[in-house]
Each structure stands twice: as C-alpha cells, then as structure tokens.
C-alpha positions in Angstrom: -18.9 -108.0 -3.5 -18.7 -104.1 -3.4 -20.3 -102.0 -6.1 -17.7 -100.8 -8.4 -18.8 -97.1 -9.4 -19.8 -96.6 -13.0 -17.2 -94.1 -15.0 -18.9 -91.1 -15.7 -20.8 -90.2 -19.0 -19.1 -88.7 -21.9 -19.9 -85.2 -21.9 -22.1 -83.9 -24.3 -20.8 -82.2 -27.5 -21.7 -78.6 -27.4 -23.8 -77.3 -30.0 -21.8 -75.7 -32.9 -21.7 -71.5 -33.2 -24.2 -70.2 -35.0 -22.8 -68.0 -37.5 -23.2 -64.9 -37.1 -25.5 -62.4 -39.6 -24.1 -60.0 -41.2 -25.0 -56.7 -40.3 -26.8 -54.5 -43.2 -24.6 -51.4 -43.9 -26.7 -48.3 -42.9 -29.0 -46.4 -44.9 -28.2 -43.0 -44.7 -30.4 -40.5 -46.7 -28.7 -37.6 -48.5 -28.2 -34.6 -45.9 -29.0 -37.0 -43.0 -26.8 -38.6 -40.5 -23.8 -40.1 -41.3 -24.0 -38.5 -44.7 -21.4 -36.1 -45.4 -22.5 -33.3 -47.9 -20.3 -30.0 -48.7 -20.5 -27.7 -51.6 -18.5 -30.0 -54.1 -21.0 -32.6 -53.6 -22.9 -33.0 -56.8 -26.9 -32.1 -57.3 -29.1 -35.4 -57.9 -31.5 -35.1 -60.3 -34.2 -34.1 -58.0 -32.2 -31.5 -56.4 -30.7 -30.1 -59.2 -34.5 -29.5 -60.5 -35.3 -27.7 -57.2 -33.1 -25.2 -57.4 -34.0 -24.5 -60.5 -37.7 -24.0 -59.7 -36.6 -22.4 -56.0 -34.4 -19.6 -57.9 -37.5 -19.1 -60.1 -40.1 -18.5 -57.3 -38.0 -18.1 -54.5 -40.3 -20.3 -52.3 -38.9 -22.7 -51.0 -41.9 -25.2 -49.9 -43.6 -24.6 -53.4 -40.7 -25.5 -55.1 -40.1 -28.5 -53.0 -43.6 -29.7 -54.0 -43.0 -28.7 -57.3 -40.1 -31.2 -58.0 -42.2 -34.1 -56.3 -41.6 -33.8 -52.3 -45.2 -35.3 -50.9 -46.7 -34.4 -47.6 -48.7 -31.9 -45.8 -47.6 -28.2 -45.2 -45.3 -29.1 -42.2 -44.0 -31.6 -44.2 -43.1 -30.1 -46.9 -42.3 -27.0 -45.1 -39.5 -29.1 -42.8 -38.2 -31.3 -46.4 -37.8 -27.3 -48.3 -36.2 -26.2 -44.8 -33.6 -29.2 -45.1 -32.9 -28.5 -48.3 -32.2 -24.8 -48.5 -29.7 -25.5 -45.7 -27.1 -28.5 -47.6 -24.2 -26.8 -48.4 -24.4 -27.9 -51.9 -27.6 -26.7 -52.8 -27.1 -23.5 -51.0 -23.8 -23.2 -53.1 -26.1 -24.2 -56.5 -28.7 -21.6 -56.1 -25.8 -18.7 -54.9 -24.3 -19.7 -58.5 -27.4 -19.8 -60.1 -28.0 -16.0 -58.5 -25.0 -14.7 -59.8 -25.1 -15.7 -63.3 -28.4 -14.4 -64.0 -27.3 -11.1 -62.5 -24.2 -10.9 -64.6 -26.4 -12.0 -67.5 -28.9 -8.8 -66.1 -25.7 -6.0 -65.7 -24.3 -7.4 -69.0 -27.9 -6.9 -70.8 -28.5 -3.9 -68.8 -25.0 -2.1 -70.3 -25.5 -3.1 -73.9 -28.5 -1.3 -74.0 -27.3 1.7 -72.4 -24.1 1.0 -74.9 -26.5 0.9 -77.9 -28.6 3.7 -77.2 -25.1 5.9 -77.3 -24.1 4.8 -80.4 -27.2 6.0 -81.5 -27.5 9.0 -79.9 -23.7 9.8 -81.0 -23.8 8.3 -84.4 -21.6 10.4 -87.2 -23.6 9.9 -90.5 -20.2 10.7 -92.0 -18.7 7.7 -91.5 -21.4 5.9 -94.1 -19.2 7.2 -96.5 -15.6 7.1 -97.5 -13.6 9.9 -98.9 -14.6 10.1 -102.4 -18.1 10.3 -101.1 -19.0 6.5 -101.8 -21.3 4.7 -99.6 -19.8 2.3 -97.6 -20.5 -1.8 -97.8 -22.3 -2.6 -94.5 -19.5 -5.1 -93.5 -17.3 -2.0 -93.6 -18.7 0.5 -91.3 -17.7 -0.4 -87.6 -20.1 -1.8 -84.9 -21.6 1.5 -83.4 -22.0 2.9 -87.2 -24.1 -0.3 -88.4 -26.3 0.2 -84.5 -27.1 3.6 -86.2 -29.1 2.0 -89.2 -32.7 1.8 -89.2 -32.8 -0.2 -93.0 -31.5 0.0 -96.0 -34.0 0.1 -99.1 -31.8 -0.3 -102.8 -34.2 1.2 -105.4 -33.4 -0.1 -109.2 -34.3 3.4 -112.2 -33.4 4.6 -114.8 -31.6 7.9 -114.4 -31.7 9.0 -118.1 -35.3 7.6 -119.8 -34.0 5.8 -122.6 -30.4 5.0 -122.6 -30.8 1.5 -121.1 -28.9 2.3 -118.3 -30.4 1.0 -114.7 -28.9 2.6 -111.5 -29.1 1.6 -108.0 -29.9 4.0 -105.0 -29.6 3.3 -101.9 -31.6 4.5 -99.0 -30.3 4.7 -95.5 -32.3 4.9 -93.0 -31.2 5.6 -89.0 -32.8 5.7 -85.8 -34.1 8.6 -84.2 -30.9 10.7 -82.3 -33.2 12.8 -80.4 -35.0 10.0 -79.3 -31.6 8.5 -78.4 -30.4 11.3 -76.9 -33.7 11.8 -74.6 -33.3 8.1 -73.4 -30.0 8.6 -72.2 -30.5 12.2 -70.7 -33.6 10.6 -68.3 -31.3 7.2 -67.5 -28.7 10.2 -66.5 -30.9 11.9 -65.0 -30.4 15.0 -67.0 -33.6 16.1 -67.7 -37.3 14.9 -65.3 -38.4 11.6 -66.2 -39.0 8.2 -64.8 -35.9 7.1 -62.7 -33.2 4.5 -64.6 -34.0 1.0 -63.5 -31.2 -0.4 -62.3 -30.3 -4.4 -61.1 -32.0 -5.3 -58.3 -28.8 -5.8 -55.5 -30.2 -9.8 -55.0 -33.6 -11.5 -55.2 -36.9 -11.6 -52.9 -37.2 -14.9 -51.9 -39.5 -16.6 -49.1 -38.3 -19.4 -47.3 -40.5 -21.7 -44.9 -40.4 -20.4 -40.7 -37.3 -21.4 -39.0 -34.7 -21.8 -42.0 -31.5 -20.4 -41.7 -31.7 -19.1 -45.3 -29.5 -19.1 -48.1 -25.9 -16.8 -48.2 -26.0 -14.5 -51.3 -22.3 -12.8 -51.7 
C-alpha cells in the first residue's frame, strides 16, 4: 500500500500591521525654519521688551542679554544678530525711531515757538480798550506765554474809608533775553550753534549683522 502524501499545512496567519505612530508636528522656533515672519507679525513679550531696551542703547548684544537671552558673547552676539534681522522687529524699532523723533522736532519747534512769543509779546494786548486788565482766560495763547506771574495785592487806597482795592501785578519774561535766544538759534549774532535733531540714531550692532533700515 502506497504512501498517500499528507495535504499541506495551513499557512500561518500573518502578524497584524502595527499601527503606525503618529508623527510629532515640527517645532519651529520663531525666525527659524519653517517659520514664516514678516513685518505684521506681532512682537512676543520678550521681543517686544528688546526693542525697547535696543532703541535705548542701541546695542544689540546688551540688549539681548538684557531681556534674558543666556549664553556667552558669540552666543549672544549670533541670538542679537538674529534678531535685529526679523522683519518684524526691524519694522518695531524703525517705528519706535520715528516717533521719538517726531516727539524731538515737535518739542524742538515749541520751544523755538515759545521763545517768539516772548521775544514778540505786545504788553498791550493785557488790556482791553477802556484800559482794563484782561482775565487770563481771555488773553490768547502767545499773550499768556509772555507772563512771568501774577501777584494780586489787597490796600486800602484811601486810609479810612473802608474801602479795600485789588492790584494786580504782571510780571513777563525777559524780551531781550528772548530775543538773544532766538538771534544765536538764527544765527544772527556769534554764539553756540542751534542744536538741531540728530538725522537718526548711533547704534552698534554685533559683527556680521545686516543692520536695521531707518527711512
């Protein structure tokens, strides 16, 4: 009697898929790869307070430490480098720049402004046509710049009679000291140069920055 062959074994099940992990979205770090930044893009905290301190000292790597970057001087040197050149920061400090040299021109001019109305006042115009002093809140602006003080002194014009009159004293500022200010900011007369607004700032930033664009 012949051998009659065995069937052959049921194939092994194969082992189920492992499921796969998923993968862990990647970390980007503000400014680096994959980490879009433009001049809209809003100031953290952290960065916010570096440009403050950087448009104070205009150095970058001090101002970087300053707001809490650690590391040694290359370190810090690269971070302050990195963060000069972000679109939005540069665009913070430019704004930063120009307001407090509009706040400068505008301070600057009302000085100048003031000292003319000094040096130009009428002392006519404390008075109204009957020869009255004016009330203070109605002489205009550049008449009320003119005034020193104003001292009301309470007597008795006529001993006896009761009566108590008011005088008043107006003091103004000197005009020929007025006037000599604005002669030497004119250079009418020798004297020490007018100081003017500085055109921009004199900053430092660490080797090898591209810098920041002042318009």
């Amino acid at each position: 009697m012949s051998d009659v062959p065995k069937p052959p074994p049921d194939p092994k099940p194969a082992d189920p898929p492992r499921p796969r992990r998923p993968t862990p979205p990647t970390k980007h770090t503000r400014g680096g790869p994959g980490h879009h930044l433009s001049e809209s893009t809003p100031l953290s905290p952290r960065e916010e307070a570096f440009v403050a301190e950087y448009t104070t000292t205009f150095h970058a790597s001090e101002a970087a430490r300053a707001v809490g970057y650690k590391g040694d001087a290359r370190t810090i040197s690269v971070t302050a480098c990195n963060l000069v050149a972000r679109p939005h920061i540069q665009a913070a400090i430019r704004r930063t720049i120009e307001a407090r040299r509009a706040k400068l021109e505008a301070t600057a001019e009302r000085t100048i402004q003031e000292t003319a109305w000094i040096a130009h006042a009428d002392v006519g115009q404390l008075f109204d046509a009957k020869g009255n002093l004016r009330r203070i809140h109605e002489l205009p602006a550049h008449v009320r710049a003119a005034i020193a003080s104003v001292e009301v002194v309470k007597r008795n014009m006529t001993a006896g009679d009761g009566k108590v009159e008011l005088v008043y004293k107006v003091k103004c500022w000197s005009k020929v000291a007025a006037l000599e200010l604005l002669a030497k900011h004119f250079g009418l007369i020798d004297g020490e140069p007018a100081q003017t607004v500085a055109p921009g700032p004199i900053f430092q930033l660490p080797d090898g920055c591209a810098g920041v664009r002042v318009h």
